[in-house]
NUTIDREN-595301 format. One line per 3 residues: number of its first residue (from 1); for each residue x, y, z negated of N, C-alpha, C, O. Coordinates in Angstrom, 1 decimal. Layout:
! NUTIDREN-595301
NUM	X:Y:Z:X:Y:Z:X:Y:Z:X:Y:Z | ...
***
This chain:
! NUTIDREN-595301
1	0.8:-1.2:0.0:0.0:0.0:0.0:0.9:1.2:0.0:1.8:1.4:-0.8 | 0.5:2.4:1.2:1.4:3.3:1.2:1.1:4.4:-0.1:-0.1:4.5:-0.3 | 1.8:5.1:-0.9:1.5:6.1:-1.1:1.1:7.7:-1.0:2.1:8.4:-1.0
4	0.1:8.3:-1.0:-0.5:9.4:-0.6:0.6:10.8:-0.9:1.6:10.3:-1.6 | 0.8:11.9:-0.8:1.6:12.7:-1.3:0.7:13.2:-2.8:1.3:13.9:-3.7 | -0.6:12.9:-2.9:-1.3:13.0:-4.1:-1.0:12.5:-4.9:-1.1:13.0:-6.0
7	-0.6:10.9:-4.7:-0.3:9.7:-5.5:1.0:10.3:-6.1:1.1:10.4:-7.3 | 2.1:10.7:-5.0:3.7:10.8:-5.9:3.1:11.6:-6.5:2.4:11.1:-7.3 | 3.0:13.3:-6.5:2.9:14.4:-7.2:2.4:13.6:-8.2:3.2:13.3:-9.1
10	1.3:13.1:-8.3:0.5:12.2:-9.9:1.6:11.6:-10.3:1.7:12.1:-11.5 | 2.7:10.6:-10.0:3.2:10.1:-10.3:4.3:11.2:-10.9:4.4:11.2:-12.1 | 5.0:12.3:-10.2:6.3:12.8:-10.9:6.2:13.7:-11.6:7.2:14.0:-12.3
13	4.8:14.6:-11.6:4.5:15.9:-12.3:3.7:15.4:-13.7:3.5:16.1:-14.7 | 3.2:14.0:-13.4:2.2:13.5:-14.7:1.2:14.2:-15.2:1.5:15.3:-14.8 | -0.1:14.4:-15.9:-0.6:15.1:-16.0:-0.5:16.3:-17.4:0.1:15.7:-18.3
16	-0.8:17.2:-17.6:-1.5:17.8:-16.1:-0.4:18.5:-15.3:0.6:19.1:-15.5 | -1.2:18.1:-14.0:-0.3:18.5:-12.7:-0.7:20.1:-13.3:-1.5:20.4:-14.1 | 0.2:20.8:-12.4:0.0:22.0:-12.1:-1.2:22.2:-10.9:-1.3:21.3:-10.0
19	-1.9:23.1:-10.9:-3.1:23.2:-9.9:-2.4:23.6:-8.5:-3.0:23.3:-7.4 | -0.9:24.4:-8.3:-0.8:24.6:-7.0:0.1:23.7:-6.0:0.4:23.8:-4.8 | 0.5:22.4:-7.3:0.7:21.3:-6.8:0.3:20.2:-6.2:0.7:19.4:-5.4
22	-1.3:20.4:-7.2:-2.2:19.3:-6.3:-2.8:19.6:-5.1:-3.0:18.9:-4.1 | -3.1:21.5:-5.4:-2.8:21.9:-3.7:-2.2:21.7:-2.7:-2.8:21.4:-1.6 | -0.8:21.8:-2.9:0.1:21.7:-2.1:0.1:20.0:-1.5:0.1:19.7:-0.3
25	0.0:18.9:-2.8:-0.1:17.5:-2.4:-1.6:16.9:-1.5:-1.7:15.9:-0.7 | -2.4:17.8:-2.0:-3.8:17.7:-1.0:-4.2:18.1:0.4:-5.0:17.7:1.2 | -3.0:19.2:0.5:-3.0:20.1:2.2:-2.0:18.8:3.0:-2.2:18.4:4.1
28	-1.0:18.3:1.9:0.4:17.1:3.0:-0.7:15.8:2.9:-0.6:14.8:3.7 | -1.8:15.8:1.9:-2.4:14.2:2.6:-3.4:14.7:3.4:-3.7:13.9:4.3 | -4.0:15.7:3.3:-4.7:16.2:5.1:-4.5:16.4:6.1:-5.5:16.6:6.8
31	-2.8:16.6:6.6:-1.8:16.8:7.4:-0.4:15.9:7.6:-0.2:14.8:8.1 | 0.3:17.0:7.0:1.9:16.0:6.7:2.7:17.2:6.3:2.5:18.5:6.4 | 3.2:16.7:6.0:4.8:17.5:4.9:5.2:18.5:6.1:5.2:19.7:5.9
34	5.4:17.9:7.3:6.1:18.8:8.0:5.1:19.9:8.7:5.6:20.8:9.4 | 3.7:20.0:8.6:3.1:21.1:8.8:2.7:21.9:8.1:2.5:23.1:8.4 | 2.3:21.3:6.8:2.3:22.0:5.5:3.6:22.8:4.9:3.6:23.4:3.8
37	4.4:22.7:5.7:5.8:23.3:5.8:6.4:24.6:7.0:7.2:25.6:7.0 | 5.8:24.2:7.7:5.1:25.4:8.7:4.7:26.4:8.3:5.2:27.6:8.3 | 3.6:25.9:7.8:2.2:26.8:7.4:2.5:28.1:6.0:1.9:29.0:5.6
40	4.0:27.5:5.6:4.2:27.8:4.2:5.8:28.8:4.5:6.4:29.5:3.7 | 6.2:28.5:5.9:7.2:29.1:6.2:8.5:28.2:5.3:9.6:28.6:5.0 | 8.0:27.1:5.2:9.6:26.6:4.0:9.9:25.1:4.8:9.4:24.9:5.9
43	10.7:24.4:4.4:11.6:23.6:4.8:10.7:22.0:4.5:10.1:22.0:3.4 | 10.5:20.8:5.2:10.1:19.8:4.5:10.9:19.3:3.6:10.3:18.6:2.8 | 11.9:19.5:3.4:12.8:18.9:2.2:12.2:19.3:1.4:11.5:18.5:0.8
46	12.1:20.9:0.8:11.6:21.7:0.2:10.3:20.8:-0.2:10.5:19.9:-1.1 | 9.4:20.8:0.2:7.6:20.6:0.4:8.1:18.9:-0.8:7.8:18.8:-2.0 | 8.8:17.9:0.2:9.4:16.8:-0.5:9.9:16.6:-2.3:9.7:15.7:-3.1
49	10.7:18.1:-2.5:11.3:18.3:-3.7:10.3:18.4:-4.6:10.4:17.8:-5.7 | 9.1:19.5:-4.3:8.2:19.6:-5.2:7.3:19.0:-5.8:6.9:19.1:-6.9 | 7.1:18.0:-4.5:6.2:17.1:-4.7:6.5:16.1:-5.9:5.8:16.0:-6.9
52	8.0:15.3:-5.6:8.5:14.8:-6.2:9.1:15.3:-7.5:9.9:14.7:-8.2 | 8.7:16.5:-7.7:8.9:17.0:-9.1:10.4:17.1:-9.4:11.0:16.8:-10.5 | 11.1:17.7:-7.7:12.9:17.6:-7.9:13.8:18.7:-7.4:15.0:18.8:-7.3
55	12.5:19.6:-7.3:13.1:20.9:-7.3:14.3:21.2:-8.0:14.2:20.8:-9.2 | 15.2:21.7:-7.7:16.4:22.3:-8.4:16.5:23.8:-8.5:17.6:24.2:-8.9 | 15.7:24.6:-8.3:15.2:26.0:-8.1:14.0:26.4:-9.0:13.2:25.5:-9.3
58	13.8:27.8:-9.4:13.0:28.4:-10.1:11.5:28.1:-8.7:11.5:28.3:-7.5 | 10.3:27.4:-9.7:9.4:27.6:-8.5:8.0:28.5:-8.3:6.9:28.1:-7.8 | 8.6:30.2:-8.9:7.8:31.1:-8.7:7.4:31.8:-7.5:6.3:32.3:-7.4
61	8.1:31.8:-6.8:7.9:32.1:-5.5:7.4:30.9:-4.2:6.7:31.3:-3.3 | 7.6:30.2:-4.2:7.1:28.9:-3.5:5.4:28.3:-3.9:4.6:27.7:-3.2 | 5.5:28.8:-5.7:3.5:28.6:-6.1:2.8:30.1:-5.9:1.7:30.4:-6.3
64	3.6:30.9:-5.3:2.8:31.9:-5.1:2.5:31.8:-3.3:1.7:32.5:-2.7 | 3.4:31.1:-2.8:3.0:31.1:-1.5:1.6:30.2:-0.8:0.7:30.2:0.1 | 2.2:29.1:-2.2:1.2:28.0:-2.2:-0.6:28.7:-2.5:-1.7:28.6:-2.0
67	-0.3:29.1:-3.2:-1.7:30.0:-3.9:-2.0:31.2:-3.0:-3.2:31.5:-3.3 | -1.6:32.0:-2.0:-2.0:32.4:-1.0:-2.9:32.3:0.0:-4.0:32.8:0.3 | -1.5:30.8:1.0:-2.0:29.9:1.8:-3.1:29.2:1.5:-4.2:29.6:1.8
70	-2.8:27.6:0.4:-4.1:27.2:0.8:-4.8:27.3:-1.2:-5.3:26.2:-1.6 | -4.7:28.3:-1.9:-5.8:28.5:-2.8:-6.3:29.8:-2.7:-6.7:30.3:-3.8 | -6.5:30.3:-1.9:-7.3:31.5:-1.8:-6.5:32.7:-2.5:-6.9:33.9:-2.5
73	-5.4:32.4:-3.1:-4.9:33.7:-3.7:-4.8:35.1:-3.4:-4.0:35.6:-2.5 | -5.7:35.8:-4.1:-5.0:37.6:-3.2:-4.7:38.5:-4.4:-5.1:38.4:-5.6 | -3.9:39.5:-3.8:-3.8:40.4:-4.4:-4.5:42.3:-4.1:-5.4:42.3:-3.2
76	-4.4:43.1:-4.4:-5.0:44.2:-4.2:-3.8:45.2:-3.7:-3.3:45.9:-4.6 | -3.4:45.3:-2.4:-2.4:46.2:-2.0:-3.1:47.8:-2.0:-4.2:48.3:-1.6 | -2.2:48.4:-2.5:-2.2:49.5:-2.6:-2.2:50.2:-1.1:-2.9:51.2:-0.8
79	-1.2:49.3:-0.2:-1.4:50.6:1.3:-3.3:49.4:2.4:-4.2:49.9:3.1 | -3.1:48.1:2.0:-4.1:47.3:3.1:-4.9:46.6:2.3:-5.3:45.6:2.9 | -5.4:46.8:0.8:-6.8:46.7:0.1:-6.3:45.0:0.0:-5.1:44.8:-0.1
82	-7.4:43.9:0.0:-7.3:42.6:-0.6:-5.6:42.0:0.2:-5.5:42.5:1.3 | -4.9:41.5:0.0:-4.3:40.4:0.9:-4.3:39.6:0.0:-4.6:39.6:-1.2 | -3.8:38.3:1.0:-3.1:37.1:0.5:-1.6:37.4:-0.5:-0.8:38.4:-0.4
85	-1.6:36.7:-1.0:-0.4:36.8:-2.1:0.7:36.2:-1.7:1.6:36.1:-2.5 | 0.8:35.3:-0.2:2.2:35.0:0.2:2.4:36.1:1.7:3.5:36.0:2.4 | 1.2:37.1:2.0:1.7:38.0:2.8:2.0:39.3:1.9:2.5:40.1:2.6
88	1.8:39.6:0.9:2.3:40.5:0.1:3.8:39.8:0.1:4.7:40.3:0.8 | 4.1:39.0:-0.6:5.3:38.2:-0.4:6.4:38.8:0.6:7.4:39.4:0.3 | 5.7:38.6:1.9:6.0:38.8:2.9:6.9:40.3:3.2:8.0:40.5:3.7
91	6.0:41.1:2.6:6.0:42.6:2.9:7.2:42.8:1.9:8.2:43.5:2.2 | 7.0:42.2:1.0:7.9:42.9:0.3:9.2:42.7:-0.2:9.9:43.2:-1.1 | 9.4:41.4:0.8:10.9:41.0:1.7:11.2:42.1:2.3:12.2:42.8:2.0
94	10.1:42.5:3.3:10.8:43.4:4.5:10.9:44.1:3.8:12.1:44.4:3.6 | 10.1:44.7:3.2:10.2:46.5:2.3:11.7:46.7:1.4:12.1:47.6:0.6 | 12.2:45.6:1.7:13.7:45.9:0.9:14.7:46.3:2.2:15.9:46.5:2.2
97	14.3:46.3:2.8:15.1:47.2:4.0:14.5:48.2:4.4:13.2:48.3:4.3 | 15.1:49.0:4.8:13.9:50.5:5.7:14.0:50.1:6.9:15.0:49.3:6.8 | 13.7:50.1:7.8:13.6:49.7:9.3:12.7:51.0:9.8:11.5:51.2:9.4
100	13.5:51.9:11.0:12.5:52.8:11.8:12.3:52.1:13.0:12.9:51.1:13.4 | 11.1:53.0:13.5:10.7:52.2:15.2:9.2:51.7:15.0:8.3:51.7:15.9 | 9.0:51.0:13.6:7.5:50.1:13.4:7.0:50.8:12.4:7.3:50.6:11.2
103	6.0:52.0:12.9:5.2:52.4:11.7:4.9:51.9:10.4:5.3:52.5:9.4 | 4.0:50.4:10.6:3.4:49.8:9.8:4.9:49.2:8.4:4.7:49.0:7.2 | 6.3:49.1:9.2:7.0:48.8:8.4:7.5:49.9:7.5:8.1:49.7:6.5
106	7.4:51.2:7.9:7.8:52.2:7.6:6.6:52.6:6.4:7.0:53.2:5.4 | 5.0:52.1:6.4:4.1:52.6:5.7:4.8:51.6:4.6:5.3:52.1:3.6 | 4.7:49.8:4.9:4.7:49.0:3.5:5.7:49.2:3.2:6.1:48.4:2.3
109	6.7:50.2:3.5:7.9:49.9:2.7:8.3:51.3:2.3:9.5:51.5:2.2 | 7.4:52.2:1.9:6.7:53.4:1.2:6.0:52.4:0.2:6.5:52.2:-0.9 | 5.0:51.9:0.5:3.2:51.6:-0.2:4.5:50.8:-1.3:4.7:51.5:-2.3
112	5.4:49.3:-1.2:6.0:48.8:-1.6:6.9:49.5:-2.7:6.8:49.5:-4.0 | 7.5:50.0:-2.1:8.8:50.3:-2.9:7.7:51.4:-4.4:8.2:51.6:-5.4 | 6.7:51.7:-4.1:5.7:52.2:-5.8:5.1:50.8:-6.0:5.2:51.1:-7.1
115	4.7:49.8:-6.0:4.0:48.8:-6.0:4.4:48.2:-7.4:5.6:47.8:-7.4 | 3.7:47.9:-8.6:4.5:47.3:-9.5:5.1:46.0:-9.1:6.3:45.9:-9.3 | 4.5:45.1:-8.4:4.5:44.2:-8.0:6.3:43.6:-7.5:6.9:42.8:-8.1
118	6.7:44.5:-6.3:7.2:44.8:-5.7:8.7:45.1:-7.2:9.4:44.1:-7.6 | 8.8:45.8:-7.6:9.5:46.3:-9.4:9.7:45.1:-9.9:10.7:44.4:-9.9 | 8.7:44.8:-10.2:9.0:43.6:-10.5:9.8:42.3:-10.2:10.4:41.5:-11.0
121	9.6:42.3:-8.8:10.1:41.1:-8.5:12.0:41.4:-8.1:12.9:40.6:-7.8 | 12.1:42.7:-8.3:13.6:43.3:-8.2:14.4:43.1:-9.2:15.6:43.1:-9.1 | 13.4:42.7:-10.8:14.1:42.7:-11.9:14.8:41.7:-12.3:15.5:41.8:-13.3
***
């Protein structure tokens, strides 16, 4: 009998799982590791590690992508009102560079750089 990616995560995280784990293990048995890995912008090793409870890395940023993607997560941007919380993420990668030429990069990375959010994740 094969095992599901629901099965390992049950198996290495024990209960209770974390909720954006069984997420994350519920989206790879409705798919596969390697598009759930796509979709997440990360690596299948990556997707593998977590599951398996073998992460070697802090995993605050990877459950917040997870919670974006596939749990509905948003947040309240100050410059574009509701987003998702792994395209906030997103933004506020780029917003650590200034870049001219792209308005929109020039707005989030104004809107960003006041954002607590954003402070935060510098500290």
């Amino acid at each position: 009998m094969r095992l599901t990616p629901l099965d390992v995560a049950r198996a290495a995280w024990g209960e209770p799982m974390p909720d954006w784990i069984e997420a994350l293990a519920l989206a790879c048995t409705k798919t596969s590791q390697a598009k759930v890995a796509i979709r997440l912008d990360r690596t299948g090793g990556m997707i593998s590690q977590l599951l398996n409870n073998k992460y070697p890395a802090g995993t605050a940023n990877i459950e917040e992508r997870v919670r974006g993607v596939f749990l509905e997560g948003q947040v309240l941007c100050p410059s574009l009102g509701p987003l998702p919380v792994n395209e906030c993420q997103d933004w506020r990668i780029k917003a650590k560079d200034f870049q001219v030429g792209n308005p929109m990069r020039i707005r989030m990375f104004r809107a960003c750089s006041r954002c607590p959010r954003f402070l935060e994740a510098l500290e």
